[in-house]
FIMI-297843 format. One record per residue (C-alpha): z, x, y; residue in three letters. Coordinates in steps of 0.25 Angstrom, whole numbers. Each point is the difference from the previous one (the first is absolute). Layout:
N
<r z="Z" x="X" y="Y" residu="ALA"/>
...
REM end
This chain:
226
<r z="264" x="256" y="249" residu="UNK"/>
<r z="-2" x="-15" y="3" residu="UNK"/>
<r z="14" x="-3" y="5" residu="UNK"/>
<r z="0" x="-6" y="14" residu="UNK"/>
<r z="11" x="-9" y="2" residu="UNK"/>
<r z="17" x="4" y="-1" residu="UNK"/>
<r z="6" x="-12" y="-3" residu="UNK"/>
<r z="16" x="4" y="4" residu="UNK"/>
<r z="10" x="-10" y="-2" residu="UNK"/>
<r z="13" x="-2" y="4" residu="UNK"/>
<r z="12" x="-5" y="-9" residu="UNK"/>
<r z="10" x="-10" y="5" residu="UNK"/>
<r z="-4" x="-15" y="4" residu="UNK"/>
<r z="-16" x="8" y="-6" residu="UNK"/>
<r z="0" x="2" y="-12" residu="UNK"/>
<r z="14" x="-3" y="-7" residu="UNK"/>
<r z="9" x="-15" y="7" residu="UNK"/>
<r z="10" x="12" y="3" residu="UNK"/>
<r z="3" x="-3" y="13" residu="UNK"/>
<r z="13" x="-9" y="0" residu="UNK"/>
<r z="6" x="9" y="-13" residu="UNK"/>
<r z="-3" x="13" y="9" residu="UNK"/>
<r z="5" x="-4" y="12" residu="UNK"/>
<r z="13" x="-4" y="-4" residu="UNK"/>
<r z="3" x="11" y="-9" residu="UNK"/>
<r z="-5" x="10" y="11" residu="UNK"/>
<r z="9" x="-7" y="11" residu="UNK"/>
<r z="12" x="1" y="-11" residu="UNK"/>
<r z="-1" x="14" y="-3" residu="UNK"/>
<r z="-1" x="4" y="15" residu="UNK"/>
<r z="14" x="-9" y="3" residu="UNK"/>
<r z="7" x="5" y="-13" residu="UNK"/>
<r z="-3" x="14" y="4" residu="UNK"/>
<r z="2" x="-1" y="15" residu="UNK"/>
<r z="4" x="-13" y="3" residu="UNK"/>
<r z="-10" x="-3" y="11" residu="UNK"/>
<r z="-9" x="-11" y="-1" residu="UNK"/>
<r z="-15" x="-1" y="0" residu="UNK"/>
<r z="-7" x="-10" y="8" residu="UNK"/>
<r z="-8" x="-10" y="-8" residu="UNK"/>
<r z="-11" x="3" y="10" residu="UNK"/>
<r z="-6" x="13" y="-5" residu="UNK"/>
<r z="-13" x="0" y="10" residu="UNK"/>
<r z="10" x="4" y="10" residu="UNK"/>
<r z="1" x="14" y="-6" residu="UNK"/>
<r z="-10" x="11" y="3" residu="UNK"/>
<r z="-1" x="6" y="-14" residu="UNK"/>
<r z="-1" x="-14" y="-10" residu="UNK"/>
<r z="4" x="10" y="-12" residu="UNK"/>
<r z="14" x="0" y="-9" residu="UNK"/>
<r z="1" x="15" y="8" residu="UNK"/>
<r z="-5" x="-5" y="14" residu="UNK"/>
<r z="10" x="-11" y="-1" residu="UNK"/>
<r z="12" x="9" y="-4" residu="UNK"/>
<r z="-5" x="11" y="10" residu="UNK"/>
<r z="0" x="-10" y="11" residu="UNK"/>
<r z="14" x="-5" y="-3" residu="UNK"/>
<r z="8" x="12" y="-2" residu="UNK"/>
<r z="-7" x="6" y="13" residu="UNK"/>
<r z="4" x="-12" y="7" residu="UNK"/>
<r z="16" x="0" y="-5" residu="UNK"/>
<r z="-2" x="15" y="2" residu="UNK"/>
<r z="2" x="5" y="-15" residu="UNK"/>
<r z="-8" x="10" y="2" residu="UNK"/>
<r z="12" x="11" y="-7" residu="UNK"/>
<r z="0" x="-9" y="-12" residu="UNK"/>
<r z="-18" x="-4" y="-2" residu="UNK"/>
<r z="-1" x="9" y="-12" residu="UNK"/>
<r z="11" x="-6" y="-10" residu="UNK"/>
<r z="-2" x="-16" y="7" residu="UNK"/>
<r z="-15" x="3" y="-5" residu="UNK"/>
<r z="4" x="3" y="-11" residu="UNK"/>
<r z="10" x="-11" y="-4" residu="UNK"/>
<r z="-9" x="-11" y="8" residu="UNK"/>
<r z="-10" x="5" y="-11" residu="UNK"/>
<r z="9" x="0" y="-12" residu="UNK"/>
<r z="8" x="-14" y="4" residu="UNK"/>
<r z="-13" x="-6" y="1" residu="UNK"/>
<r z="-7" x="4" y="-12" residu="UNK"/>
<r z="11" x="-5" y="-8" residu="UNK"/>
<r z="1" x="-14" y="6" residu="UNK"/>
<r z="-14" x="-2" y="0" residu="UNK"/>
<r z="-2" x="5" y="-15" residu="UNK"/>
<r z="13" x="-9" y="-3" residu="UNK"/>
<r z="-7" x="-12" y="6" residu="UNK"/>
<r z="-13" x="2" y="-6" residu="UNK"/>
<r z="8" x="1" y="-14" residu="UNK"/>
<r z="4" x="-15" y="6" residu="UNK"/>
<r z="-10" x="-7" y="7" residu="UNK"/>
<r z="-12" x="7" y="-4" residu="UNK"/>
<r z="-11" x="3" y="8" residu="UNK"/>
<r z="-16" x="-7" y="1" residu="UNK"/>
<r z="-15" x="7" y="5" residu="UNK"/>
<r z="-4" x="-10" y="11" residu="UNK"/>
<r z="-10" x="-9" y="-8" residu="UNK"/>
<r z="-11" x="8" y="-5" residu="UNK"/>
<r z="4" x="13" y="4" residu="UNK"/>
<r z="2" x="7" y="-13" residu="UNK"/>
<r z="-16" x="-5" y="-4" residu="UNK"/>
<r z="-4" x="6" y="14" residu="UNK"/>
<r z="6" x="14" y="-2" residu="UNK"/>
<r z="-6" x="0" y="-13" residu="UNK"/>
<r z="-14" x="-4" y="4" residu="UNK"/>
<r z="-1" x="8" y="12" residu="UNK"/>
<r z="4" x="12" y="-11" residu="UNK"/>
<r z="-15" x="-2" y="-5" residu="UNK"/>
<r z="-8" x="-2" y="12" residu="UNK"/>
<r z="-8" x="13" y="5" residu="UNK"/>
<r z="0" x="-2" y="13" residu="UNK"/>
<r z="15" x="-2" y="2" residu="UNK"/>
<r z="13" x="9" y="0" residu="UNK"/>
<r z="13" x="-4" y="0" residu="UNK"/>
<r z="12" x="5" y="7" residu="UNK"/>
<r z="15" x="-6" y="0" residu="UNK"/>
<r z="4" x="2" y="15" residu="UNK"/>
<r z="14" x="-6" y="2" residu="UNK"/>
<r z="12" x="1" y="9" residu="UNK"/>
<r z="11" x="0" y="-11" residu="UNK"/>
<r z="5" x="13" y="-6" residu="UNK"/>
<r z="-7" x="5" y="-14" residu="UNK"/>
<r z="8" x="-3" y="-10" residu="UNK"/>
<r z="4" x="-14" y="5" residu="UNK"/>
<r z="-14" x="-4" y="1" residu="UNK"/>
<r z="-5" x="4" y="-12" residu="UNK"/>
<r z="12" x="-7" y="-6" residu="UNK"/>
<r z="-5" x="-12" y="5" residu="UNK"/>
<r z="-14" x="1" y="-4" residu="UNK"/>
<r z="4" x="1" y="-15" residu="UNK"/>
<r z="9" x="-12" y="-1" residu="UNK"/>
<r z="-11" x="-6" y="6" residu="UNK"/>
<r z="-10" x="2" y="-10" residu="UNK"/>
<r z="-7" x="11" y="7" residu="UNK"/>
<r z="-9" x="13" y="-7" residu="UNK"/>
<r z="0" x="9" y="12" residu="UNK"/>
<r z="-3" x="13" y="-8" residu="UNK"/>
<r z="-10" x="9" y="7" residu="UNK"/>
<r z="0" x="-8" y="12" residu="UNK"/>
<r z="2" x="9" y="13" residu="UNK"/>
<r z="13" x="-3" y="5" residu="UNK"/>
<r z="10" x="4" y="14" residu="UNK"/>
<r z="10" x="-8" y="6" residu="UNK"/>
<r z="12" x="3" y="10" residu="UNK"/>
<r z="5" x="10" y="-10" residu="UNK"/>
<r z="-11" x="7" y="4" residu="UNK"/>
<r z="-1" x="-2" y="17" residu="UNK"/>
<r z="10" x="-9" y="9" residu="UNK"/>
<r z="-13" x="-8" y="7" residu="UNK"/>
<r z="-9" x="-10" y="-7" residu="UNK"/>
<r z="-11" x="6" y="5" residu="UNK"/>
<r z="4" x="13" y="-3" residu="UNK"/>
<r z="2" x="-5" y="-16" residu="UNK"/>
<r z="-12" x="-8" y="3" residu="UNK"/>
<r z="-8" x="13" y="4" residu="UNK"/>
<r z="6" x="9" y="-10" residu="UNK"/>
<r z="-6" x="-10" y="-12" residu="UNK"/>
<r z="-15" x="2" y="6" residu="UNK"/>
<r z="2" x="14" y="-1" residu="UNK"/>
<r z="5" x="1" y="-14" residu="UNK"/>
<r z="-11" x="-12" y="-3" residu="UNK"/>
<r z="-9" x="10" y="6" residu="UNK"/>
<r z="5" x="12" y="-7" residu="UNK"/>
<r z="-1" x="-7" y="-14" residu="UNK"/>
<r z="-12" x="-5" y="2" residu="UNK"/>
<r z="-9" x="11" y="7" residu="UNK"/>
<r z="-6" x="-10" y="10" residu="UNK"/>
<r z="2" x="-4" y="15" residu="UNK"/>
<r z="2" x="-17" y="-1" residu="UNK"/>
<r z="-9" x="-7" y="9" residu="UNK"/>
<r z="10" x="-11" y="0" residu="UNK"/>
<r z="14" x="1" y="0" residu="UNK"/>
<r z="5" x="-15" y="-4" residu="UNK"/>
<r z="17" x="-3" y="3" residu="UNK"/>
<r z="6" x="-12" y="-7" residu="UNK"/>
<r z="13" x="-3" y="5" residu="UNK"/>
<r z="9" x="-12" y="3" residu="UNK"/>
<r z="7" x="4" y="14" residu="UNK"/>
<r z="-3" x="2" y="15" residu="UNK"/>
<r z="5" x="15" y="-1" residu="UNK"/>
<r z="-12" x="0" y="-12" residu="UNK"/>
<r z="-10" x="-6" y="11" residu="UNK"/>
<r z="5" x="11" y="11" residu="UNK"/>
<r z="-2" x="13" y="-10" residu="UNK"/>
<r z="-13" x="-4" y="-4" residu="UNK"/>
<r z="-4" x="-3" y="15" residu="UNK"/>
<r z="8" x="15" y="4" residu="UNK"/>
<r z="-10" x="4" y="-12" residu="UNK"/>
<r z="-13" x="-5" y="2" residu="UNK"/>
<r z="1" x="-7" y="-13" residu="UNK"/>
<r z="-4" x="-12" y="-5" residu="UNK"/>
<r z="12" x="-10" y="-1" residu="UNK"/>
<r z="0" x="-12" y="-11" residu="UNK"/>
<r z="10" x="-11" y="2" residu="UNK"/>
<r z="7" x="-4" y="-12" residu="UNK"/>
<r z="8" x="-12" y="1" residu="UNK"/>
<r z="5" x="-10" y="13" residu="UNK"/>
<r z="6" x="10" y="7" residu="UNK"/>
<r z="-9" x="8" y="8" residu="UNK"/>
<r z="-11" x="-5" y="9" residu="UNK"/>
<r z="-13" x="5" y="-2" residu="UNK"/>
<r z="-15" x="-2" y="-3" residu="UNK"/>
<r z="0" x="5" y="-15" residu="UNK"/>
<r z="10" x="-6" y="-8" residu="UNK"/>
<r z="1" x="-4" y="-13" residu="UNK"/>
<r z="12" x="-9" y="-7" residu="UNK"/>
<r z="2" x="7" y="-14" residu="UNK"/>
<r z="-8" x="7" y="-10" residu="UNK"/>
<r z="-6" x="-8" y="-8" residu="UNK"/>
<r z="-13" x="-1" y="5" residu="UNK"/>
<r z="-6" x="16" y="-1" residu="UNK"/>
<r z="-15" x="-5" y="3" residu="UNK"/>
<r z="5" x="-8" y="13" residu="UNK"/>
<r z="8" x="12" y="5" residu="UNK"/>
<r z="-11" x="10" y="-2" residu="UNK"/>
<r z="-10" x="-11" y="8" residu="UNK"/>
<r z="11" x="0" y="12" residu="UNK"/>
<r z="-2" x="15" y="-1" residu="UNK"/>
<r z="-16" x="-1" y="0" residu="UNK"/>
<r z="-1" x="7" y="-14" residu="UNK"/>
<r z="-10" x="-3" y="-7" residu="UNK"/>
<r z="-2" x="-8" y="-13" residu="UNK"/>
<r z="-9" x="11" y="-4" residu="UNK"/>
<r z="11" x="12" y="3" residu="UNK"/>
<r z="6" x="-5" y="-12" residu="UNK"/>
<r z="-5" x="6" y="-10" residu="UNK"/>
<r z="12" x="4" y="-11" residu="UNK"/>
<r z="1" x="15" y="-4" residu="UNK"/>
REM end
């Protein structure tokens, strides 16, 4: 087996211009539920997740009797406003995204995992309005663990699982410091994506696979197409 390198990705503000849509139908459906407000500041949570955020406020406006149903109805609130407003607005890959996914699909010494702190169903909602083909690609995200690094970790071990290989390289590409601070917690590899983050390896979009893979010290001659 010649994989070497897991390539996990994050979701929001990574791979889809999600972030302003999901923040604002998240924080909705968490005041038409409950009527609390979240900040607009989300590296002040512990857990940067949908369930780390809602775990945190109902344990801080002591809810606890009532977690399983506002979970619940959180959930369902947000799905519908975020399917509505993808019915609306649409949604976009961040610039060469989509042609990135697809390429890595074909190179030996890569696998791919979808690593995100949204719940399941939203994110895959979001990756196929924005053009995405992400059948077969290992998947986890807070639907799976409340941490980032617990979902981060969780996608190494099914990536492992599926591919019968320990990775030498465990690569993260996210957009937000909580991303940095899992992959640190980790031992992983962080790439920044965007101007959000500060950090040595960054990369503005996706449009240039062959400059990534250089940033990454991958080889031109790695690339050979299955």
């Amino acid at each position: 087996m010649r994989v070497k390198n897991l390539f996990m990705l994050d979701v929001d503000g990574t791979l889809v211009d999600s972030c302003q849509m999901d923040h604002e139908c998240f924080s909705e459906a968490v005041y038409d539920v409950t009527g609390l407000t979240v900040p607009d500041d989300w590296g002040g949570y512990t857990n940067v997740t949908d369930a780390g955020i809602i775990e945190e406020l109902i344990d801080s406006h002591e809810l606890q009797r009532e977690k399983i149903m506002l979970f619940r109805e959180i959930k369902r609130v947000f799905t519908h406003k975020l399917a509505d407003a993808i019915a609306q607005q649409g949604l976009k890959p961040l610039p060469g995204a989509v042609a990135f996914i697809d390429e890595m699909r074909h190179m030996p010494t890569v696998a791919l995992a979808i690593a995100t702190g949204g719940w399941e169903e939203t994110a895959r909602m979001k990756l196929k309005a924005a053009g995405f083909n992400i059948d077969g690609i290992v998947f986890s995200s807070c639907s799976d663990a409340m941490s980032r690094s617990e979902v981060m970790a969780l996608a190494a071990f099914r990536a492992k699982q599926d591919y019968g290989v320990h990775f030498e390289r465990r690569i993260y590409f996210g957009d937000g410091v909580w991303d940095k601070q899992a992959t640190q917690s980790l031992n992983y590899e962080f790439v920044a994506v965007g101007d959000k983050v500060e950090h040595d390896v960054r990369v503005s979009n996706f449009t240039n696979p062959r400059a990534i893979l250089g940033k990454l010290g991958i080889e031109e001659s790695q690339r050979q197409y299955a």
